[in-house]
C-alpha positions in Angstrom: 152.3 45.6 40.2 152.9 41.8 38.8 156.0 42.0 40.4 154.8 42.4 43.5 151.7 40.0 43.4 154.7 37.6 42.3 156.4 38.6 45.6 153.9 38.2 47.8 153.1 34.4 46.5 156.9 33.7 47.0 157.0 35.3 50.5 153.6 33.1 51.4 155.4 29.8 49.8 158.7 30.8 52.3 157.2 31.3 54.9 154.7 28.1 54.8 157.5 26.1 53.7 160.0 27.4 56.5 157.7 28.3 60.0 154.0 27.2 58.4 153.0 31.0 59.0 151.3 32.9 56.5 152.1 37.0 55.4 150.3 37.6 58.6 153.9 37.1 59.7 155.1 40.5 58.0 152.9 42.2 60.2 150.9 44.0 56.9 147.5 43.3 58.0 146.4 47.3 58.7 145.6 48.0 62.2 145.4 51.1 63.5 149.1 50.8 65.3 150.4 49.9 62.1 148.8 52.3 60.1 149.6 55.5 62.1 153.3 53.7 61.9 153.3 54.0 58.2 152.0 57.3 58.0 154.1 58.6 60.9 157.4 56.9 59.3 156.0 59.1 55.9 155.7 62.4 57.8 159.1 61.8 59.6 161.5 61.1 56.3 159.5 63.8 54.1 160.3 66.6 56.4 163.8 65.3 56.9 164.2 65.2 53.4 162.6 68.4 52.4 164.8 70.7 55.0 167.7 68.8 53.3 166.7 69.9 49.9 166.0 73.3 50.9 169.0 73.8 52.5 171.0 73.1 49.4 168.9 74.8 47.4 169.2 78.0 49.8 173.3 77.7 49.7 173.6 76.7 45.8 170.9 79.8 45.2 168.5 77.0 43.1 164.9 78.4 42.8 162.6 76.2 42.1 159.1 76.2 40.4 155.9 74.1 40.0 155.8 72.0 36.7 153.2 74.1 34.7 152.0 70.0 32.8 151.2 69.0 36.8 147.9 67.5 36.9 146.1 65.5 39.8 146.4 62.3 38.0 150.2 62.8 37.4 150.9 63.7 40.8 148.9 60.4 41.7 150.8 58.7 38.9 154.1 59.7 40.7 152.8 58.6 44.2 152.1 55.5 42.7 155.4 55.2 41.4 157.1 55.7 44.4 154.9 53.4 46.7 155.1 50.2 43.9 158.9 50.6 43.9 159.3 50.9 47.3 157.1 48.3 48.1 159.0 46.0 46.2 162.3 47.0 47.7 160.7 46.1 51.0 159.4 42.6 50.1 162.9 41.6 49.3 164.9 43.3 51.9 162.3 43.5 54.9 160.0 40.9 54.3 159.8 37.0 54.2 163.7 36.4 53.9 164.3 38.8 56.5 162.3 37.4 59.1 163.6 33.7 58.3 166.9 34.9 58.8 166.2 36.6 61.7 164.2 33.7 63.1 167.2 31.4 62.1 170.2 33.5 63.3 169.1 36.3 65.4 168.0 39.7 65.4 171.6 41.4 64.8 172.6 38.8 62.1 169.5 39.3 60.3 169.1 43.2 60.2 173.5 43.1 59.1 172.6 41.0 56.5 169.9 42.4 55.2 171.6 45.9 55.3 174.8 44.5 53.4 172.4 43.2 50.6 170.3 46.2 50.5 173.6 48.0 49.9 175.3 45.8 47.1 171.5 45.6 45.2 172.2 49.5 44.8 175.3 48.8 42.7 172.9 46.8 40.0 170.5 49.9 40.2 172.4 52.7 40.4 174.8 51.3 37.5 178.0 51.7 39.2 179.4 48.4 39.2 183.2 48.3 38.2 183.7 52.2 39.9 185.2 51.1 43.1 184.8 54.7 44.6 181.3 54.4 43.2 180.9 51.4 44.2 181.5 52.5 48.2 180.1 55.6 48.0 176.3 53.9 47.0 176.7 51.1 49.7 177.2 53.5 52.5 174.8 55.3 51.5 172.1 52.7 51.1 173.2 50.0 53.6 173.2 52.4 56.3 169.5 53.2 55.7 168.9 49.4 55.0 170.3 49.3 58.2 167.4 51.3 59.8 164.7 50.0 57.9 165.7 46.7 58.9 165.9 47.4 62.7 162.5 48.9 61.9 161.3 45.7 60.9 162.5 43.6 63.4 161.4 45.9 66.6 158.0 46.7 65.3 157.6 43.2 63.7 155.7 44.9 61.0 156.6 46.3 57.5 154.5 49.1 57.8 157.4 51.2 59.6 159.9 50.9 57.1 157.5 51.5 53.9 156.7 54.5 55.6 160.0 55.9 56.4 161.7 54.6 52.8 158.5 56.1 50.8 158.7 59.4 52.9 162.0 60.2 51.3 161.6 58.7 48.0 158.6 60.7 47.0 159.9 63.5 48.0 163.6 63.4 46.7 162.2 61.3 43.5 159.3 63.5 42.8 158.5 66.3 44.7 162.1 67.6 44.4 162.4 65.6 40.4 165.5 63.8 41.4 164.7 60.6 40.6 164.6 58.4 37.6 162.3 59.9 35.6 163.1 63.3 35.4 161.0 66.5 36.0 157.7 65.6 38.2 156.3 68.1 40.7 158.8 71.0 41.2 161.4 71.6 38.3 165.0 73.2 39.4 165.6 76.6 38.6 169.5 76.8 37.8 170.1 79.8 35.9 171.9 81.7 39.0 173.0 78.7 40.5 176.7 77.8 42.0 178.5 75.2 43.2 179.2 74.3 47.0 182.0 73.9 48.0 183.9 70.4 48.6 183.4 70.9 52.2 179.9 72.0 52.3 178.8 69.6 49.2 180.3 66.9 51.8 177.9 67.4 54.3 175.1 68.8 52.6 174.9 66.0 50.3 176.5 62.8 51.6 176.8 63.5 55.3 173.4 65.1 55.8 171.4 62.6 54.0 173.7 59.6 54.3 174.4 59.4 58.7 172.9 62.3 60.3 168.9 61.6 58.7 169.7 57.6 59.8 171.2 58.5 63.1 167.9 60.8 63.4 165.9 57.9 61.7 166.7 55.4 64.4 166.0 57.8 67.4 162.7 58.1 66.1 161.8 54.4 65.6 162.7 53.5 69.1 160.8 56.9 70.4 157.9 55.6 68.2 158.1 52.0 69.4 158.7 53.0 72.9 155.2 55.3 73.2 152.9 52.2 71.5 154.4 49.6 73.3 151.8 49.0 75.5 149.5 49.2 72.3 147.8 46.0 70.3 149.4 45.9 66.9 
């Protein structure tokens, strides 16, 4: 949470120092566009996310059951989790820099850039740098989503959009399905009669699936979105 405090001063300092704005400029100040954005972007990547999940469960025969030390207060704990990370990511990658760029250079130049970044970060956090195959792998799958979230940002000229749509899948894959970081969370894998897919079916179930088809699906639904409330106040 420091962090993020920490972020938010820098971003104000940028953008005073740059345009004389304030965070007002981000677009986080809740309004009732915004917020059904953020909630909407949620609903959208959790359901993408969970028929992903269930599909490979349902061809790699996992089962899966509820974590019998679940609580209230740990599921809150792992909401939490998800939202202050995310939140984070944001600030960097779709907040103050992000729209000085794109005030600077452009809309397209910005949203690249900001993709390419998100993408190369990933290497640092997913501890792959050196692995070249490694290496690509991550950045296609994490620019191309930057990509989206950073179109997001710059057509709805709000954050709001792309918290919603990167927390959707997060808390889901990170702790509703306990693939993230910290381990077991809400449901815990079953894997006793469990098999392998195949190369070609692992392909698209797990890189393809996640990695161009939920952007590609992503991106239709932020212009649908944007398209019905554009006659809306923000």
């Amino acid at each position: 949470m420091l962090g993020i405090l920490v972020q938010l001063i820098i971003s104000w300092v940028l953008l005073r120092v740059f345009y004389r704005e304030n965070l007002g400029a981000l677009g986080i100040t809740p309004t009732k566009s915004r917020i059904s954005q953020l909630a909407l972007g949620f609903i959208f990547t959790a359901l993408l996310c969970t028929v992903i999940q269930l599909v490979d469960s349902a061809l790699t025969n996992t089962d899966w059951k509820l974590n019998e030390n679940l609580s209230v207060l740990g599921t809150l704990n792992f909401l939490w989790w998800n939202v202050t990370s995310v939140v984070f990511e944001e600030l960097i990658f779709r907040g103050a820099l992000l729209y000085i760029v794109i005030r600077k250079w452009g809309a397209r130049t910005g949203i690249i850039l900001s993709a390419i970044v998100f993408g190369i970060y990933h290497w640092f956090s997913f501890g792959v740098v050196g692995n070249i195959v490694l290496m690509l792998v991550v950045f296609l799958m994490t620019s191309i989503s930057g990509l989206v979230w950073a179109y997001a940002f710059e057509k709805s000229k709000s954050m709001m959009l792309p918290i919603g749509l990167h927390l959707g899948w997060n808390f889901v894959f990170n702790s509703v399905f306990s693939k993230g970081p910290l381990g077991d969370q809400i449901l815990i894998p079953q894997v006793d009669k469990a098999h392998y897919l195949t190369d070609t079916l692992s392909f698209f179930i797990q890189f393809l699936l996640p990695n161009l088809v939920v952007p590609a699906l992503t991106f239709l639904f932020v212009k649908f979105i944007l398209k019905k409330n554009a006659k809306k106040p923000l």
